[in-house]
N, C-alpha and C positions, 0 to 999 in steps of 0.2 A: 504494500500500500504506500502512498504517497499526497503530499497534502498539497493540491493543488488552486490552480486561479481558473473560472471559466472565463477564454480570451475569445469563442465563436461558437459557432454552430454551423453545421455540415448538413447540407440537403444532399440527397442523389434519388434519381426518379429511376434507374436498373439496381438491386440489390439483392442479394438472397433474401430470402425467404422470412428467415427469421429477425432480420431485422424491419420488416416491415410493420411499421406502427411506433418504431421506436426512434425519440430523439437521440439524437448525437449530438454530443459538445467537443469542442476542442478545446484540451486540457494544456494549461502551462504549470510544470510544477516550482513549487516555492520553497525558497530557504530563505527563514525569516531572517535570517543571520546576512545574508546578501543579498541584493536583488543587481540581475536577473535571475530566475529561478534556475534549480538547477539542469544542468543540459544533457543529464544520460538518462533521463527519459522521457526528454518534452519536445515538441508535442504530442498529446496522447488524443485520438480521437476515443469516446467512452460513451456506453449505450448511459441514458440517465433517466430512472423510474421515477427521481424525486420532484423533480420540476426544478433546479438551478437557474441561478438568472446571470445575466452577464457580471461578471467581476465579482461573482460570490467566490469566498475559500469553499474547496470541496474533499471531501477525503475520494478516492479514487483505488477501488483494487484491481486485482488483476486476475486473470484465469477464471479457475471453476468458482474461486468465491465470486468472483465479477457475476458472473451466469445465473448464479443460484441467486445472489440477491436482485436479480431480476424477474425473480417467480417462477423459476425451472429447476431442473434436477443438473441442470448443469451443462447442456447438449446445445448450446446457442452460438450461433458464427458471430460473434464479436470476444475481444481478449478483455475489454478495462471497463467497468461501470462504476459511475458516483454512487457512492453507500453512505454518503455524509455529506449535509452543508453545517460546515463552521460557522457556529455565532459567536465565539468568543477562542483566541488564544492565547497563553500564557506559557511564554516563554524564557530561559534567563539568559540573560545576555551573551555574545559568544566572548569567548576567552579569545585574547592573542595569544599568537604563536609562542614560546620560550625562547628566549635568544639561547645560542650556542656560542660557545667560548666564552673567553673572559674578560 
């Protein structure tokens, strides 16, 4: 899982099967610590059951948890779905590096 920004939304009128009916957002993931979010795994396009609105934080999984919290046993042609919108985070601040040497 990954704690993400919704940065769009994806139409396509050919698709399989199973995702018809289902929105798609396109996912930027965040590190509260930096911004821009972080880059080994964004962007994510992700089916989203909850209703996310533009520039909501989102929690975002992957795989069979993605599928399943989509209302299935897991058998869906998409990899990532929003399983969370963030109303609040609390985070501590990030540490700098340690210098080396003396």
């Amino acid at each position: 899982m990954f704690l993400g920004r919704v940065v769009g939304e994806v139409w396509a009128t050919r698709k399989a099967s199973d995702l018809e009916g289902r929105r798609l957002l396109l996912i930027e993931a965040l590190d509260e610590r930096r911004e821009p979010g972080a880059s080994k795994v964004t962007p994510v396009i992700a089916a989203d059951p909850l209703g996310a609105a533009f520039g909501q934080r989102v929690i975002v999984a992957f795989g069979k948890a993605a599928r399943v919290a989509c209302g299935g046993d897991g058998d869906f042609a998409f990899e990532a779905a929003v399983v969370g919108i963030v109303d609040e985070l609390d985070m501590p601040p990030a540490r700098s590096p340690r210098k080396q040497g003396g």
